[in-house]
C-alpha positions in Angstrom: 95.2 39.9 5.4 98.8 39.8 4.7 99.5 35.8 5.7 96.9 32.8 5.5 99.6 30.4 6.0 102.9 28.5 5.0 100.6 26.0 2.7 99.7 28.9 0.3 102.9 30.5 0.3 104.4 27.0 -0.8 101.5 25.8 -3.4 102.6 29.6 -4.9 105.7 28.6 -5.4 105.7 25.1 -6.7 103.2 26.4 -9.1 105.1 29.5 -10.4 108.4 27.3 -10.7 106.4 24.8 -12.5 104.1 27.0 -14.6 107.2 28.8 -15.8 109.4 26.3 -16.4 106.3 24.9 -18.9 105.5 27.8 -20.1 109.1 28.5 -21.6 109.5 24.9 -22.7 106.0 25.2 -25.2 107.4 28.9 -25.9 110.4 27.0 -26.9 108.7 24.3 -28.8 106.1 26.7 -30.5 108.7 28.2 -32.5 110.3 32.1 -32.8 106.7 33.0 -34.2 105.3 32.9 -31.1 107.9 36.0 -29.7 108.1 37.9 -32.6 107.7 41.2 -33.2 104.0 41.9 -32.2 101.0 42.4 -34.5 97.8 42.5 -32.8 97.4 39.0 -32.7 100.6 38.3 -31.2 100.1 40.7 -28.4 96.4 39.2 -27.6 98.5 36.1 -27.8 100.8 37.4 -25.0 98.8 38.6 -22.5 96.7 35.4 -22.6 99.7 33.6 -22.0 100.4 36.0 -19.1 97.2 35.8 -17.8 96.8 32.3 -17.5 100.2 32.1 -16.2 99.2 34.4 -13.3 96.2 32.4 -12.4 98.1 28.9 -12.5 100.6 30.8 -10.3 97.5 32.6 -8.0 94.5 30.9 -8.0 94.0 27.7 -5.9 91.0 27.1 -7.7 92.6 26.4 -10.9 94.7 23.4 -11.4 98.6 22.9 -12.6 97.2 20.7 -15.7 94.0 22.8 -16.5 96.4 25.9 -16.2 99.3 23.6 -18.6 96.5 22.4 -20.7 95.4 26.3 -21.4 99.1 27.8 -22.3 99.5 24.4 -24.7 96.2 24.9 -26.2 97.0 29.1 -26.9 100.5 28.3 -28.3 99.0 25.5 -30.6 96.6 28.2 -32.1 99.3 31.1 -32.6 101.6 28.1 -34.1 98.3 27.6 -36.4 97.0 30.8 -37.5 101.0 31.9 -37.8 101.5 28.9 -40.1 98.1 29.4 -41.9 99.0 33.3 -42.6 102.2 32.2 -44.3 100.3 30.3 -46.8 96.9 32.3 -47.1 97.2 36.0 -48.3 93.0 35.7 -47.0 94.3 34.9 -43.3 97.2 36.7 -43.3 94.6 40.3 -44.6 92.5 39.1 -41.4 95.2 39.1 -39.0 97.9 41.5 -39.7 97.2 45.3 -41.4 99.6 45.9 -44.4 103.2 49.0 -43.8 101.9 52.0 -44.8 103.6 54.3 -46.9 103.6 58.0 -44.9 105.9 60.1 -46.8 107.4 59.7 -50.2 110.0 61.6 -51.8 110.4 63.9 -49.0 106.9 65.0 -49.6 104.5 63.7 -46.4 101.3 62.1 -47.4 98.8 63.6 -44.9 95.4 61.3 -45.9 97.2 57.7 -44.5 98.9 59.6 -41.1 95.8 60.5 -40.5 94.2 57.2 -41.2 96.8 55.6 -38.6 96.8 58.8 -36.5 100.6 59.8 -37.0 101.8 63.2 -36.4 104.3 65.0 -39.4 106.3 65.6 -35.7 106.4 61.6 -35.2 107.6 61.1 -39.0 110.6 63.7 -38.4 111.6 62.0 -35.5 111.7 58.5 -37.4 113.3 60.8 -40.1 116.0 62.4 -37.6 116.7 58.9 -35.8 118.4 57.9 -38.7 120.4 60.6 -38.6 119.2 62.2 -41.6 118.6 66.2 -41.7 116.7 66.3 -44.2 113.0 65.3 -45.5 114.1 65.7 -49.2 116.8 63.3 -48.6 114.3 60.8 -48.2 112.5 58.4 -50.4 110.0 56.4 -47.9 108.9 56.6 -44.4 107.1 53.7 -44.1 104.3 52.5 -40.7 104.9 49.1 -40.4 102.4 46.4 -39.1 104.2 45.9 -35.8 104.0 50.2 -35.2 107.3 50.7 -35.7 108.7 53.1 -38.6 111.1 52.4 -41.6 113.3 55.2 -43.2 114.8 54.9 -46.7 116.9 56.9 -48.0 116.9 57.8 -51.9 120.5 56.5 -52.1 119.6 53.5 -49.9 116.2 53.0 -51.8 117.7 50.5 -55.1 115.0 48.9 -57.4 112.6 49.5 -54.5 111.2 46.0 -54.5 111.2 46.2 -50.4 108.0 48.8 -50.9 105.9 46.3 -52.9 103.4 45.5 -50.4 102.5 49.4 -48.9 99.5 50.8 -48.5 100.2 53.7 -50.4 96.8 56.5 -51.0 98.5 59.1 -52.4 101.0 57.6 -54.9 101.8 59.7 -58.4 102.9 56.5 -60.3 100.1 54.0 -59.0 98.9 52.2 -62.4 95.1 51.8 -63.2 95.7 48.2 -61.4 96.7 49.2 -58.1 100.4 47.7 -58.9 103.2 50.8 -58.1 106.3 51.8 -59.3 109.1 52.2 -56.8 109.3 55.9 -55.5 112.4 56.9 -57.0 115.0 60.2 -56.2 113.1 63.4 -56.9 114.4 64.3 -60.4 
């Protein structure tokens, strides 16, 4: 069937005009959070809103304000677990994974890429992007929690306060409480 008739066509597009126009005004409202850079709650987050955007804009079945009511509801609940994780290191461990440290001092640290199933191929490439030649040259590669990777340098790398929350399984200078020191230049 490729026409049922002029009714549909226009319910279709009253609803998509609507729906959008809603949709980007509670996107607007929720905050940034709610576009950021994409954890796996975020991107649940975004394909719901998709979703039920697509049905508002499809299905006859469902109304404008259920549909409204549904994309309102899902933005408050990002908004609050989003404003929860940045006072609760408990929520925040529940929703987001931690960076993961996956080469240090030019040396690549094979038990976490194969925890988060990275290739020594993928690092160098990370590596190379930077434009950087050389592994030694480097003083982190870090996984972070949205998949992309981090390069530093040893002379970009400073006190190294920026690597105090990695996950780091293979680190030389870990203490006997967990806490690090900052990888330094190989000396």
């Amino acid at each position: 069937m490729s026409f049922d008739s002029w009714g549909g066509i226009i319910r279709v597009v009253i609803a998509a005009m609507t729906a959008y126009a809603f949709l980007v005004t509670v996107l607007r409202v929720s905050g940034k959070r709610t576009l950021s850079k994409m954890n796996a709650f975020d991107l649940v987050i975004t394909i719901a809103l998709g979703s039920i955007l697509a049905t508002i804009v499809l299905s006859a079945d469902v109304a404008l304000a259920e549909g409204a009511l549904a994309l309102v509801l899902l933005a408050a609940l990002q908004f609050a677990v989003a404003w929860l994780a940045a006072r609760s290191a408990r929520v925040r461990r529940l929703i987001k994974s931690a960076p993961t440290l996956l080469l240090r001092d030019g040396r690549l640290l094979e038990q976490p890429m194969r925890e988060q199933r990275v290739t020594a191929s993928e690092v160098r490439q990370a590596v190379r992007s930077t434009g950087s030649g050389a592994m030694e040259d480097i003083s982190a590669v870090i996984l972070e929690t949205d998949g992309t990777f981090s390069v530093i340098a040893h002379n970009r790398l400073g006190s190294g306060s920026a690597l105090a929350d990695l996950t780091d399984h293979a680190d030389p200078d870990a203490e006997p409480d967990g806490s690090r020191h900052a990888p330094g230049p190989p000396g």
